[in-house]
C-alpha positions as CSV (number, residue, x, y, z in Angstrom):
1,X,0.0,0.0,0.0
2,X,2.6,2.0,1.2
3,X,4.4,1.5,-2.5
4,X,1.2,2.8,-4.2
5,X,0.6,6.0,-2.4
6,X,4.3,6.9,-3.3
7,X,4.1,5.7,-7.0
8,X,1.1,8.2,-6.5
9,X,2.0,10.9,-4.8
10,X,1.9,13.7,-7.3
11,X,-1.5,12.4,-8.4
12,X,-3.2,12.5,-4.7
13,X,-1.5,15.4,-3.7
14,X,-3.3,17.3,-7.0
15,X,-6.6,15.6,-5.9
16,X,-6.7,16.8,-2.3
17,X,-5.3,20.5,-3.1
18,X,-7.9,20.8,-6.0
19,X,-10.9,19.2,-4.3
20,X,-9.8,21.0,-0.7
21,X,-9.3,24.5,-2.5
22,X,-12.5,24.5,-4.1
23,X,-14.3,23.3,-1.1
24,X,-13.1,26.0,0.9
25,X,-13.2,28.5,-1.7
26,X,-16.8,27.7,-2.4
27,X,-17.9,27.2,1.3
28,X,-16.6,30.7,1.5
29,X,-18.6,31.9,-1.4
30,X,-21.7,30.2,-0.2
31,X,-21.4,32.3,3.0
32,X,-21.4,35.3,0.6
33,X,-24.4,34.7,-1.0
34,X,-26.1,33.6,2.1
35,X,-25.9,37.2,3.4
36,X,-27.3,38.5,0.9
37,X,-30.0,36.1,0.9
38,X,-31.8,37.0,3.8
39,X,-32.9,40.0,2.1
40,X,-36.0,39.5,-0.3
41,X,-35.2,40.1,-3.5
42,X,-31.7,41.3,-3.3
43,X,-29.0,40.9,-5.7
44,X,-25.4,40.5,-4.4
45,X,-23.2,43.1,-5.3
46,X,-21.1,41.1,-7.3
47,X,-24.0,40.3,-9.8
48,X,-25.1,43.8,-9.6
49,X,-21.6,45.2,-10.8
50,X,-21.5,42.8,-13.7
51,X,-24.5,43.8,-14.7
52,X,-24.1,47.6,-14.2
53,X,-20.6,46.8,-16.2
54,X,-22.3,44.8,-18.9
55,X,-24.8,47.7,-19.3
56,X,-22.5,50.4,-19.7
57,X,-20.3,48.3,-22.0
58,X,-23.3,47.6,-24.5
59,X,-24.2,51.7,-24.2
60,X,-20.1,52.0,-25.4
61,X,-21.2,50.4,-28.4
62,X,-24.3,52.4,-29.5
63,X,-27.5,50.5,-27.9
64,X,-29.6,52.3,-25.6
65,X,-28.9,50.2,-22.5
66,X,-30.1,50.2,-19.1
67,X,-30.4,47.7,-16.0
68,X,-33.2,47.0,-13.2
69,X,-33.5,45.5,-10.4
70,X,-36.2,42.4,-11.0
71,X,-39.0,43.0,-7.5
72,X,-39.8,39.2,-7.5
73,X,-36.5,37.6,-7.8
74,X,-32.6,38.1,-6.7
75,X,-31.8,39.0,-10.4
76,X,-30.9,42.3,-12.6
77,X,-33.2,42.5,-15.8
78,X,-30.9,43.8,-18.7
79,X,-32.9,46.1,-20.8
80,X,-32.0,46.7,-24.6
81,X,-33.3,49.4,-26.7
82,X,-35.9,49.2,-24.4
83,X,-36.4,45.1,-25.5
84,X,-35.9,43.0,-22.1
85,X,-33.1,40.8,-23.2
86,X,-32.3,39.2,-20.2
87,X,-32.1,38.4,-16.4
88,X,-28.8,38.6,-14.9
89,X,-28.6,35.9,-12.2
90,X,-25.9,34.9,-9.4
91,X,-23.9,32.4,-11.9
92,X,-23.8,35.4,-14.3
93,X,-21.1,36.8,-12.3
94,X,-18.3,34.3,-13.0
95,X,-17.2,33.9,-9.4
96,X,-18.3,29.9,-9.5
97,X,-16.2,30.2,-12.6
98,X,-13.4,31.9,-10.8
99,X,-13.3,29.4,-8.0
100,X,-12.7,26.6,-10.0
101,X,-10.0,27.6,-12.2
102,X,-8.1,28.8,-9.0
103,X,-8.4,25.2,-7.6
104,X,-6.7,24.0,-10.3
105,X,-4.4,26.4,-10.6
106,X,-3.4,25.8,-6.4
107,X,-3.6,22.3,-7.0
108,X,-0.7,23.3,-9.6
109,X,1.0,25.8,-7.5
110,X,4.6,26.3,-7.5
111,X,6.1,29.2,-5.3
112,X,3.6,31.8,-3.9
113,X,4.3,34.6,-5.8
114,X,3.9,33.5,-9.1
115,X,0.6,31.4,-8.3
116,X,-0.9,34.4,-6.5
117,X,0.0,36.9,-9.9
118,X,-1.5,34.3,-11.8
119,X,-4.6,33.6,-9.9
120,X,-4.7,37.4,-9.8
121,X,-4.3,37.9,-13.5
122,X,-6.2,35.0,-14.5
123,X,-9.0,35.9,-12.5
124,X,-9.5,39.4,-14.0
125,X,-9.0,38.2,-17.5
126,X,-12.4,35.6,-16.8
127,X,-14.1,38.5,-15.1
128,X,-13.1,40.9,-18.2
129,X,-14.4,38.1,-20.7
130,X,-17.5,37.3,-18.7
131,X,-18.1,41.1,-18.9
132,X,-17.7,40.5,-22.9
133,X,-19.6,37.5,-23.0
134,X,-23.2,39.3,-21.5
135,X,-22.3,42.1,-23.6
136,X,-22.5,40.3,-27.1
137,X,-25.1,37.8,-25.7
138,X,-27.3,40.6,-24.6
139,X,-27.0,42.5,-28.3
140,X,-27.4,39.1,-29.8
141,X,-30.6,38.0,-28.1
142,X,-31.7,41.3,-28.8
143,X,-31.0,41.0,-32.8
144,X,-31.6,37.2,-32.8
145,X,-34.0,36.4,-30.2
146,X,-34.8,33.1,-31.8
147,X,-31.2,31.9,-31.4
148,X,-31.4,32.1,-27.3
149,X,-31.0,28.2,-26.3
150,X,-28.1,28.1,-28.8
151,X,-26.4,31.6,-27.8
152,X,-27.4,30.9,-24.0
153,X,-27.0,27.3,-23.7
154,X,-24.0,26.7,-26.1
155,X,-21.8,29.2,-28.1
156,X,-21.5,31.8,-24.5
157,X,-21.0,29.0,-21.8
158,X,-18.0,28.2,-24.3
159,X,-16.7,31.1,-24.7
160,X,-16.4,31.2,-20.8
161,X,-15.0,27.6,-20.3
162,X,-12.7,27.8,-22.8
163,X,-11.4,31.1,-21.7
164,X,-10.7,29.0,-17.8
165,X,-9.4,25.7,-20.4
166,X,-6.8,28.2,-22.0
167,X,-5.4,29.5,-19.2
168,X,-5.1,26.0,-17.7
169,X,-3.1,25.2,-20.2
170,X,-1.0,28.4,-19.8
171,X,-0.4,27.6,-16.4
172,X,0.8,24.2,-17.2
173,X,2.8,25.3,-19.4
174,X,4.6,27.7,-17.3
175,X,5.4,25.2,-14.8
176,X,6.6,22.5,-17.3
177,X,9.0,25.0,-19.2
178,X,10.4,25.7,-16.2
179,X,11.0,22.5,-15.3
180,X,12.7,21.3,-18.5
181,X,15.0,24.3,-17.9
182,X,16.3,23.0,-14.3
């Protein structure tokens, strides 16, 4: 036994960082929301800035743009040239997204410097393309609302992943071109 968990090592140790940072990291963002849950109808900040963001993004390109808070549900409605476009929920503001690519990248880490500029940077780069994503969703629905379980459920949700997938495989990267240099 004793043979398999060293033969193994690397392999548990990337299990337990990854599955212990993102239980933490989600525990933690669970106590978030729950504060902001025990007020009716109240969006969390975090949602609310993405979609003031997204909002003023979408008036930088031209459409009349404007959100509002939704009075029977913890969501921002997007309005677009005065055509309501869509709700802005809790999972709009990447942070789930966020969580999970720092989990891997801690279950990854090398020294704390460089995985704390990269969770920094990496994390702003998602939350700048999540931004991008509503933004071209919300003038896409509004030009093609008959596309919205293809825009909505596929091509945007991609976008996002594979922005996270990328910079995986930056990360990786990184550590293993550093390694074939020692």
């Amino acid at each position: 036994m004793r043979t398999l968990f060293r033969k193994y090592k690397k392999v548990l140790q990337f299990i337990v960082l990854f599955l212990g940072s993102y239980v933490v990291l989600s525990m933690l963002y669970w106590g978030y929301l729950h504060i902001f849950a025990e007020t009716e109808y109240t969006t969390d900040p975090a949602t609310r800035l993405v979609a003031k963001q997204s909002s003023a993004v979408i008036r930088g390109f031209g459409y009349d743009a404007e959100v509002i808070p939704n009075t029977t549900e913890p969501t921002m409605r997007l309005i677009v040239e005065g055509a309501y476009v869509a709700r802005i929920v809790e999972g709009c503001n990447a942070i789930s997204i966020v969580i999970l690519f720092m989990a891997f990248v801690v279950a990854f880490s090398e020294t704390w410097k460089k995985t704390l500029l990269f969770l920094f940077a990496g994390a702003a780069l998602i939350y700048g393309m999540n931004v991008v994503r509503i933004v071209i969703l919300a003038i896409a629905l509004y030009k093609y609302p008959e596309q919205k379980e293809l825009l909505h459920g596929v091509v945007f949700p991609g976008l996002i992943y594979g922005m996270v997938f990328l910079l995986w495989m930056v990360w990786v990267r990184m550590l293993s071109v550093k390694k074939r240099h020692e």
